[in-house]
C-alpha positions as CSV (number, residue, x, y, z in Angstrom):
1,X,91.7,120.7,96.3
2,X,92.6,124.3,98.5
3,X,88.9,124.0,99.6
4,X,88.8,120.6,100.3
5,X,91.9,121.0,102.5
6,X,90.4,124.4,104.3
7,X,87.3,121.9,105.2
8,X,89.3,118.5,106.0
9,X,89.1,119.1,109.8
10,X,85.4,120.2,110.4
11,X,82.4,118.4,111.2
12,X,81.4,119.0,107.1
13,X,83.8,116.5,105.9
14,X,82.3,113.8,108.0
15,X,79.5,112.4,105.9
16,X,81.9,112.6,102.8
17,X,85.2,110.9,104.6
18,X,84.1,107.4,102.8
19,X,84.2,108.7,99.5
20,X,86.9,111.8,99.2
21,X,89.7,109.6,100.9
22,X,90.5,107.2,97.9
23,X,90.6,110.4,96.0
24,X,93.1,111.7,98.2
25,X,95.2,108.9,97.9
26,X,94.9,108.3,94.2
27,X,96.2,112.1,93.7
28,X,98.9,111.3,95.8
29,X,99.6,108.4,93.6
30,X,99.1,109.8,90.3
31,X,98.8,114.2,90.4
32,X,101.2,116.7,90.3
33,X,103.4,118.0,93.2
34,X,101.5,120.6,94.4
35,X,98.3,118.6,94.6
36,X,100.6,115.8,95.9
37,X,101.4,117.6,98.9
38,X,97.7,119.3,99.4
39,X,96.5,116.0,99.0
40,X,98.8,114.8,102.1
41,X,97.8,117.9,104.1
42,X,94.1,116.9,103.4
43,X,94.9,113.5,104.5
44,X,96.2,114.8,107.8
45,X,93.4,117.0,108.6
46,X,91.1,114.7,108.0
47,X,92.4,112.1,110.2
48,X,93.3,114.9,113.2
49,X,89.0,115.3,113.0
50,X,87.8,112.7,115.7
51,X,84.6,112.2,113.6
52,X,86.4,111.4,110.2
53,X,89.1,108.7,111.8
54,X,86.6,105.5,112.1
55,X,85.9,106.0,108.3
56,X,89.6,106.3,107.8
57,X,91.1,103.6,109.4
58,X,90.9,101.3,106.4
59,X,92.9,103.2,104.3
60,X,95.6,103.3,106.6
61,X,97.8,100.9,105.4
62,X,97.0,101.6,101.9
63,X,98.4,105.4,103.2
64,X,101.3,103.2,104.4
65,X,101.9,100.9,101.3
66,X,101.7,104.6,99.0
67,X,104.5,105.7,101.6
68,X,106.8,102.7,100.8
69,X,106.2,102.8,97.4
70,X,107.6,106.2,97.5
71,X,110.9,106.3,99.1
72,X,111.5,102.7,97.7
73,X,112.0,104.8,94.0
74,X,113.7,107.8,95.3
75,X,117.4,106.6,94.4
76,X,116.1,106.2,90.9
77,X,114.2,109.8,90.6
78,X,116.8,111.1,92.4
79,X,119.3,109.9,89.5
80,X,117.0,111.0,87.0
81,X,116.6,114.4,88.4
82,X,120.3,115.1,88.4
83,X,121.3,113.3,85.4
84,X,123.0,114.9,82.6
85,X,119.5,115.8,80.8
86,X,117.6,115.7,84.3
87,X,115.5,118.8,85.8
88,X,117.9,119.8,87.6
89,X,120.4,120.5,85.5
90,X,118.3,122.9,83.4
91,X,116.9,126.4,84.2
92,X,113.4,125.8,85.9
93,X,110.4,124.9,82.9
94,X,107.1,126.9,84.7
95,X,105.7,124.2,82.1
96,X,106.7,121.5,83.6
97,X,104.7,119.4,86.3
98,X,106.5,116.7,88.4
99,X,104.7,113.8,89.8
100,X,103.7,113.6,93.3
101,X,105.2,110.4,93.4
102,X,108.5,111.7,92.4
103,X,108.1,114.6,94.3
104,X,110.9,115.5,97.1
105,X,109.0,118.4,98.1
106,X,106.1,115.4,99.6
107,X,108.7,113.3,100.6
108,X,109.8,116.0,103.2
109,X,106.5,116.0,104.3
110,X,106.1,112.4,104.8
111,X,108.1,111.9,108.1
112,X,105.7,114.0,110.5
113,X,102.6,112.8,108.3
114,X,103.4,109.1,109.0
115,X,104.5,110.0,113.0
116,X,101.1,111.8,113.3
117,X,99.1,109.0,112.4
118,X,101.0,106.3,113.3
119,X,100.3,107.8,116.9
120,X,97.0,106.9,116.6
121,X,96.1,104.0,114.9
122,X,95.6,100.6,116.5
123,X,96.8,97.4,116.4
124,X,94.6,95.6,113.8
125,X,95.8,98.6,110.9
126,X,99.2,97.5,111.8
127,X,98.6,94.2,111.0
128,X,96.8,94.6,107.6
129,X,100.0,96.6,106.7
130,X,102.5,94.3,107.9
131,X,100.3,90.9,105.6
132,X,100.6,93.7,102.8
133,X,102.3,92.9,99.6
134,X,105.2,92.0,100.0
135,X,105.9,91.7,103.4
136,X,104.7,88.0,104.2
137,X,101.9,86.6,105.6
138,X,102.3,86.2,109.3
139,X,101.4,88.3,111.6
140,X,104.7,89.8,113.9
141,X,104.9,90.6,117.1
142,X,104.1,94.2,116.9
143,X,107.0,95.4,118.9
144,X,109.3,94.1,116.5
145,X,107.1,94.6,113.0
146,X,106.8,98.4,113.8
147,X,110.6,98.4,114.4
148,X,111.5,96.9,111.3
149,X,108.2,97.6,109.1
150,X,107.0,101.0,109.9
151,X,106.7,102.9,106.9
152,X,109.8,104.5,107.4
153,X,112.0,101.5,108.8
154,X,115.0,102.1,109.4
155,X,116.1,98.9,107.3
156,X,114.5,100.5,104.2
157,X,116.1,103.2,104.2
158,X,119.5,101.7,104.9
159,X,118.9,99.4,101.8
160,X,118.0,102.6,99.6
161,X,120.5,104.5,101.0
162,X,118.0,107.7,100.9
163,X,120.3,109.6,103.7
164,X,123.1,109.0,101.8
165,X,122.4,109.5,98.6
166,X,124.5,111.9,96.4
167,X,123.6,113.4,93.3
168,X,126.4,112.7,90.2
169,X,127.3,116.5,90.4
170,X,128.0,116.1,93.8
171,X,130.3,112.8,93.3
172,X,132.1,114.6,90.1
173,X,133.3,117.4,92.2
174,X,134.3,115.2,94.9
175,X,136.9,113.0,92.8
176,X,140.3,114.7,92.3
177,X,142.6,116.6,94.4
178,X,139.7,119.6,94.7
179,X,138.5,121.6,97.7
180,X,135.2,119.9,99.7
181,X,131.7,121.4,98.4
182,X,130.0,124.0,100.2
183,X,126.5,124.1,99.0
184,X,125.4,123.3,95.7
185,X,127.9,122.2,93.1
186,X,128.4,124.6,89.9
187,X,127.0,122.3,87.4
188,X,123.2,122.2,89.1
189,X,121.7,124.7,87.4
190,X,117.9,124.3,89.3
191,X,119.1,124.8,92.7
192,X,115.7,124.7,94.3
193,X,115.4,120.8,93.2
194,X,118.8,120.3,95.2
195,X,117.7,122.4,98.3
196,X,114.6,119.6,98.3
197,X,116.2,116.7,98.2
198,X,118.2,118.5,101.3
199,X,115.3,118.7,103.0
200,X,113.6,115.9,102.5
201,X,116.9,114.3,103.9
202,X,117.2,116.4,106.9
203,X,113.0,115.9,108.0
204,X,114.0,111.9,107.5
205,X,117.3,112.1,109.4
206,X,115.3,114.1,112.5
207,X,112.5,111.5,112.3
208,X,115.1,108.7,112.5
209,X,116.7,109.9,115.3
210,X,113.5,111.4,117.2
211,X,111.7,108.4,116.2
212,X,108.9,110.0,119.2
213,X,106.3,107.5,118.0
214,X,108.2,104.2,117.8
């Protein structure tokens, strides 16, 4: 996957665009994190090479549909993850693999992803995305259906509460007369799980208020 990526942005990759993007996307879908997230920076290069784009452009909204998918389950992994018997409350397993779907480190890396190619892609791509499962059949006006149906709308976000969310270590140290939390709370043991979903929050709270692309 490392060489793939070093070659997504050269003239090489042309001829094979057809064929390595749905395996991009599939091990986005269903690899670990770190091919997750190679498999996203693969995606981008590919689609920042000129040549590549026309074979591209219809995957875009299955690119977009993956990107739903994704933060539509993050209050649920992120209660998993800091459950009682979740990852985060145990010293870090080198044997473990988290899926890319689950994967907070590629949900940070969504926003700018989504921005960069939204940039470029035309009208028709939006469309196919907005008659995508689940979000009816007509077509919108498109300055309205990229307000509300981007891939990061704002009205998504707000019904899964991804800003907001808290882990239940967080809310336990909270209730009581006790002092505000700086940092982590005591009880997260895996630190570097919490210091993701951090970031993923703050790279979606910039986008939201940036929002250069809407």
């Amino acid at each position: 996957m490392e060489l793939v990526q070093r070659f997504a942005s050269t003239e090489f990759v042309r001829p094979h665009a057809e064929t390595l993007i749905p395996l991009v996307l599939e091990i986005m879908r269903t690899d670990n994190e770190d091919m997750g997230v190679l498999a996203l920076k693969t995606f981008m290069d590919m689609y920042r090479n000129a040549a590549s784009r026309p074979s591209m452009e219809s995957h875009i909204a299955e690119f977009f549909n993956l990107l739903v998918d994704i933060y539509s389950q993050m209050p649920q992994v992120v209660g998993s993850l800091f459950s009682t018997s979740g990852a985060a409350m145990k010293e870090p397993d080198q044997m473990s693999f988290t899926k890319a779907k689950a994967s907070l480190k590629l949900v940070a890396e969504l926003p700018a992803a989504a921005c960069f190619i939204y940039q470029g892609v035309n009208q028709t791509v939006l469309e196919m995305f907005m008659k995508g499962p689940g979000r009816g059949s007509e077509v919108l006006d498109t300055s309205v259906a990229v307000s509300n149906r981007f891939p990061f709308p704002v009205s998504t976000y707000q019904k899964n509460q991804f800003l907001s969310l808290e882990t239940e270590p967080e809310k336990t140290a909270q209730t009581g007369d006790e002092a505000p939390i700086i940092g982590s709370p005591q009880s997260i043991i895996n630190k570097a799980i919490f210091a993701d979903l951090l970031s993923a929050q703050i790279k979606v709270s910039m986008f939201l208020s940036c929002r250069p692309c809407l």
